[in-house]
C-alpha positions as CSV (number, residue, x, y, z in Angstrom):
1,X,0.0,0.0,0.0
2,X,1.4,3.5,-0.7
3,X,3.1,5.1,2.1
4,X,1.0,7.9,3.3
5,X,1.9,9.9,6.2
6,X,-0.4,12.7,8.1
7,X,1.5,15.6,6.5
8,X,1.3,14.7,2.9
9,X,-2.2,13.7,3.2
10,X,-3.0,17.4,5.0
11,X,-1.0,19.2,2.6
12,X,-2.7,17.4,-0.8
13,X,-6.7,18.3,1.5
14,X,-5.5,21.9,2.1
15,X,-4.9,22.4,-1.7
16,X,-8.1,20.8,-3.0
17,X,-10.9,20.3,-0.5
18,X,-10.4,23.0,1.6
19,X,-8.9,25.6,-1.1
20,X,-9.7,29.0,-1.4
21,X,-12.0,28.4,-4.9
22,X,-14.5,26.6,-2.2
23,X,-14.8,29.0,0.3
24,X,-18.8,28.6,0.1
25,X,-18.8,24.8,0.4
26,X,-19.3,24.3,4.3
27,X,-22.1,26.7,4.2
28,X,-23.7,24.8,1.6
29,X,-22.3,21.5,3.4
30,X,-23.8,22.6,6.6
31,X,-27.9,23.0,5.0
32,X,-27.5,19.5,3.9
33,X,-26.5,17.8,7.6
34,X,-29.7,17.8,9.3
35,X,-31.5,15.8,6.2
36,X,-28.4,13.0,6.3
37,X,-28.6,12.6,10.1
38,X,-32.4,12.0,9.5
39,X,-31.4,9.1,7.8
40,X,-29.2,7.9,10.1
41,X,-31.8,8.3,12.2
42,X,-34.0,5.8,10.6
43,X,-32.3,2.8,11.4
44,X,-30.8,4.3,14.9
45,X,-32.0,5.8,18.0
46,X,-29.7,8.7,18.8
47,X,-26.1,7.5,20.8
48,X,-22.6,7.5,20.3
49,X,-21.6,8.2,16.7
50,X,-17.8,8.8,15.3
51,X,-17.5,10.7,12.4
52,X,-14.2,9.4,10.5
53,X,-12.7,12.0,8.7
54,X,-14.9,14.7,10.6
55,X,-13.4,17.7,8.8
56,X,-14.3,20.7,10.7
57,X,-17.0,18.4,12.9
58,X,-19.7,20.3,11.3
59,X,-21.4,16.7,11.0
60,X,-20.7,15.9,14.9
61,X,-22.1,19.5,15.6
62,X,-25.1,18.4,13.7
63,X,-25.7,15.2,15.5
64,X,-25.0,17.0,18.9
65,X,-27.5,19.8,18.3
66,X,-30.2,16.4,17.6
67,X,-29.6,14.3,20.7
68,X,-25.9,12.3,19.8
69,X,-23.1,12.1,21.3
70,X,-20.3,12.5,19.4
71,X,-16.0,11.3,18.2
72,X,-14.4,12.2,15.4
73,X,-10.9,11.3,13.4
74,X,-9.3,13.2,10.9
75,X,-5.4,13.1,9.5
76,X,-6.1,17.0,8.2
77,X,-5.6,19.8,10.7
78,X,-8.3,22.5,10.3
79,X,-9.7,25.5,12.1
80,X,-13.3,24.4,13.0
81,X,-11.6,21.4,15.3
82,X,-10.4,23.8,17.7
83,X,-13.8,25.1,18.6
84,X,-15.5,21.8,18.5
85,X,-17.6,21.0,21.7
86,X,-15.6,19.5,24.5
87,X,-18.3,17.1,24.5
88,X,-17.0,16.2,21.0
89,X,-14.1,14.1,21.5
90,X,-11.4,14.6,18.6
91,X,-8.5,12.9,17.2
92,X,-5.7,13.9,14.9
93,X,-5.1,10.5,13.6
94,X,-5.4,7.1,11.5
95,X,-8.7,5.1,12.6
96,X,-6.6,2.5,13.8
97,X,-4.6,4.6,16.3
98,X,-7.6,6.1,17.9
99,X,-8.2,5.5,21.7
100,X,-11.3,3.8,21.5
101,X,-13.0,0.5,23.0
102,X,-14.1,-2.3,21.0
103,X,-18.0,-2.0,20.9
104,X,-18.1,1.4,21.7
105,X,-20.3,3.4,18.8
106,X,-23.9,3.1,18.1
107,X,-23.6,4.5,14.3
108,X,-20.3,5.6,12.4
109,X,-19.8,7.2,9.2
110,X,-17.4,7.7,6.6
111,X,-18.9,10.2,4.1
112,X,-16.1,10.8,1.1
113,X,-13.6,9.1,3.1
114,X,-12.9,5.7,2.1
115,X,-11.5,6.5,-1.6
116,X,-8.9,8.3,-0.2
117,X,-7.7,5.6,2.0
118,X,-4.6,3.2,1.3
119,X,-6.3,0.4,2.9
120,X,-10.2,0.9,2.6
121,X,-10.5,-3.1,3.8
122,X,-8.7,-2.3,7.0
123,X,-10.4,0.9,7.8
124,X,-13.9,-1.0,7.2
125,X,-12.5,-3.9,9.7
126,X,-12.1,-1.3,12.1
127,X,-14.8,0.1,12.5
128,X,-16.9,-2.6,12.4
129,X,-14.5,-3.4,15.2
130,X,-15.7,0.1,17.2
131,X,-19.9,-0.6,16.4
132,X,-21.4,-2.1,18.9
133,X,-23.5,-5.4,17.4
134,X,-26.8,-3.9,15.8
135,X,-25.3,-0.5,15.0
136,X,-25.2,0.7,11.8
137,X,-22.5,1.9,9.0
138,X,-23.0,4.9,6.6
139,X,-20.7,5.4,3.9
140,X,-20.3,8.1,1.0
141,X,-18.1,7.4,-1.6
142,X,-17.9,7.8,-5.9
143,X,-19.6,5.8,-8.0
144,X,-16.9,5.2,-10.7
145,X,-19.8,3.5,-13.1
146,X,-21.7,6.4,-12.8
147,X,-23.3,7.5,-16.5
148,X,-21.6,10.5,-16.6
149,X,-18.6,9.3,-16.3
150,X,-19.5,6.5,-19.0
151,X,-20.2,9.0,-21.6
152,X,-16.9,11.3,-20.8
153,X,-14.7,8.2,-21.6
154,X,-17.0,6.9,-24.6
155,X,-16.4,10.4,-26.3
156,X,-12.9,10.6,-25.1
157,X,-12.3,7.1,-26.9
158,X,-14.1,8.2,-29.7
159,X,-11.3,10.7,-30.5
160,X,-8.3,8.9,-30.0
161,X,-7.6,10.5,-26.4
162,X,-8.7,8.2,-23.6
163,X,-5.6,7.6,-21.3
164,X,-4.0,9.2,-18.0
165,X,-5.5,12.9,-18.9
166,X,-8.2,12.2,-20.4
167,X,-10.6,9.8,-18.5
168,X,-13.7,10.2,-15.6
169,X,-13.4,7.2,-13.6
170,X,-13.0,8.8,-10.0
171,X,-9.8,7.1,-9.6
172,X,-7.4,10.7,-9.1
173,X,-4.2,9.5,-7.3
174,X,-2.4,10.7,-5.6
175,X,-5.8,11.9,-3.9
176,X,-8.6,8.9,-4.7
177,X,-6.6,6.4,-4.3
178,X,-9.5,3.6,-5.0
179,X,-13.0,3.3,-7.0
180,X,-15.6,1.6,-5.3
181,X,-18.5,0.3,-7.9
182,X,-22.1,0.1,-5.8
183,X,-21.4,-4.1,-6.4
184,X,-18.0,-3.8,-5.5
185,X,-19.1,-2.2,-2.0
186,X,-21.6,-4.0,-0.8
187,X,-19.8,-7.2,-1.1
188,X,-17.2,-5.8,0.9
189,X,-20.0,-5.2,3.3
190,X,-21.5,-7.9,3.3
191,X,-18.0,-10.6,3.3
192,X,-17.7,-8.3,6.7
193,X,-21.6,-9.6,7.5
194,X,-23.4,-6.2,7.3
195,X,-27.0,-6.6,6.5
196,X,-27.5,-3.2,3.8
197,X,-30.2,-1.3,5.0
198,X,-31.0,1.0,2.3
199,X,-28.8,2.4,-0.9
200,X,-28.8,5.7,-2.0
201,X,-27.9,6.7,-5.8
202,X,-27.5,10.2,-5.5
203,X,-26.2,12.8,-8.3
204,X,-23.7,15.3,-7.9
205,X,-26.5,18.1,-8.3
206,X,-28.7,16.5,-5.3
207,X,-29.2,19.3,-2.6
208,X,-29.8,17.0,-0.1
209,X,-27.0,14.7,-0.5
210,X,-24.3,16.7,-2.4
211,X,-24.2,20.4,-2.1
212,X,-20.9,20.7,-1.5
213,X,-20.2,20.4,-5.2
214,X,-22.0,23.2,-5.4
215,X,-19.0,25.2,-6.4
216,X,-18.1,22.8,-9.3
217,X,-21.5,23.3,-10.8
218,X,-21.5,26.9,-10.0
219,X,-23.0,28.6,-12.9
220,X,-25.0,27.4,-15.9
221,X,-23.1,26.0,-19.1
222,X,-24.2,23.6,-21.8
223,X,-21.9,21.1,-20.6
224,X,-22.8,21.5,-17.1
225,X,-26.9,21.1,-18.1
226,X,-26.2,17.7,-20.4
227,X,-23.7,16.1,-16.8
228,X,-26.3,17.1,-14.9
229,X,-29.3,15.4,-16.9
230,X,-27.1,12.1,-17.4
231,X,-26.1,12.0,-13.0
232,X,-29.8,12.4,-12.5
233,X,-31.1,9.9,-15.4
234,X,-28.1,7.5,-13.7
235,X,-29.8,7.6,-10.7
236,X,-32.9,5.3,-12.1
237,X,-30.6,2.9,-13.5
238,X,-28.2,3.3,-10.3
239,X,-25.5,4.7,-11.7
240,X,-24.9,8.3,-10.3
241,X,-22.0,10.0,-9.1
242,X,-22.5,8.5,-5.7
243,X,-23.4,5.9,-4.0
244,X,-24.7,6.2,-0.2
245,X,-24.8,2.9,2.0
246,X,-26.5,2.3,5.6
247,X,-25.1,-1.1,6.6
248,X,-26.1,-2.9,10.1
249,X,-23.5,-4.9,12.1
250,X,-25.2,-8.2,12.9
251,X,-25.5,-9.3,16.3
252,X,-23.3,-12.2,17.8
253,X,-24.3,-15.7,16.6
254,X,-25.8,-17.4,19.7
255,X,-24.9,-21.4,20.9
C-alpha cells in the first residue's frame, strides 16, 4: 500500500478540498446535515456516533444539536476542530490509532472518506471493530460506473484520447486512491456480515446529499446542463455519481 503519512495527506486536502476556490462549500455542506442525520436516524435511536474524517465536525455538531453524542478522526488539521464542543471528543489520527473501546459506537460514518484511503478493507474492519453489534454503518463514496462518467470516456475514446489525462473514472491519485462500484461495496459489506439497509444513488447536483459540489456546478453552461441530466437519469438505472450505504452490524451468533 502506498506510504501515506499525516502531512502529505493534509497538505494534498488543504490544496483541493479545503482551497480558497470553495470558500462557500461548508455553508452549503452545513444545509445538507440535518437531512443526512435524518437518515441515520431511521435505522438508529440517537447514541454514540464517530464521524471518521470529521473535517471541521460540522457533522458531529449536527448530530449534537439532535440528541448524539459524538467522536471524530481526521489526519487533516483544520480551524473548525479547535472550537468543537468538549463534548465532541477529537482525534488527529489514523482510525486504527484512535483511543477507543471495542463496541463502543452506536452508528459511524465515513462520508467521502474511504476512496482516499490506502487500505479501505482495513479501515472498514475497524470500524466494524468500534460498532457495537446492531449499529449501523453509513458510507459516502464515488460511484466510478456512474453515466456520466461513462459518456466522458466513450467520447474521449471516440477521438483517440482516452488515457492518463483524459478519463472520468473517480480514480485521481495521488488523492482517490481507489474506486468503489455500488457491487464492489456491498460485497465488501457484506464478506464483513453487514446486513445493507438501504442504498442511496445520488447525483452530484442532489441538494440534499451533495451540495458541496455546489461550487463545481457553479453557474449554468451547456456542458454543465447535459452532466447534470445524465447524474440524475443514472440515478434510475443506479448509476450516479454516488453511492450512499447504511449497513447494520449483525448481532453475535448465539450457541
Amino acid at each position: 500500500m502506498p506510504d501515506f503519512n499525516l502531512e502529505m495527506q493534509d497538505d494534498l486536502n488543504q490544496r483541493s478540498y479545503f482551497s480558497d476556490d470553495r470558500a462557500g462549500l461548508f455553508e452549503a455542506y452545513q444545509t445538507s446535515l440535518d437531512t443526512q442525520i435524518g437518515m441515520l436516524e431511521q435505522f438508529a435511536e440517537p447514541g454514540r456516533l464517530l464521524d471518521m474524517g470529521c473535517g471541521d465536525g460540522h457533522l458531529l455538531r449536527t448530530a449534537h444539536a439532535r440528541g448524539w453524542s459524538g467522536a471524530g478522526v481526521d489526519v487533516v488539521d483544520t480551524p473548525g476542530q479547535a472550537t468543537l464542543p468538549d463534548t465532541i471528543d477529537f482525534h488527529r489520527c489514523e482510525l486504527r490509532d484512535a483511543p477507543f473501546e471495542t463496541g463502543s459506537f452506536d452508528a459511524m460514518t465515513l462520508a467521502q472518506v474511504l476512496e482516499h484511503l490506502p487500505d479501505p478493507h482495513a479501515t472498514l474492519v475497524q470500524s466494524t471493530r468500534l460498532l457495537r453489534a446492531g449499529g449501523v454503518l453509513a458510507i459516502g463514496v464515488p460511484n466510478p460506473e456512474a453515466l456520466p462518467h461513462t459518456l466522458r470516456n466513450l467520447y474521449h475514446f471516440c477521438r483517440g484520447r482516452l488515457g492518463a489525462t483524459s478519463y472520468s473514472a473517480d480514480l485521481h491519485p495521488p488523492q482517490h486512491l481507489y474506486a468503489f462500484p455500488r457491487k464492489t461495496l456491498l460485497g465488501a459489506l457484506e464478506g464483513l456480515g453487514y446486513e445493507i439497509l438501504r442504498v442511496v444513488d445520488a447525483p452530484l447536483g442532489d441538494p440534499r446529499w451533495a451540495p458541496q459540489f455546489r461550487v463545481k456546478y457553479a453557474g449554468w453552461t451547456t456542458r454543465r446542463v447535459i452532466e447534470l441530466s445524465c447524474d440524475y437519469l443514472g440515478s434510475w438505472i443506479k448509476r450516479s455519481s454516488l453511492t450512499l450505504v447504511y449497513a447494520k452490524k449483525p448481532a453475535p451468533a448465539t450457541a
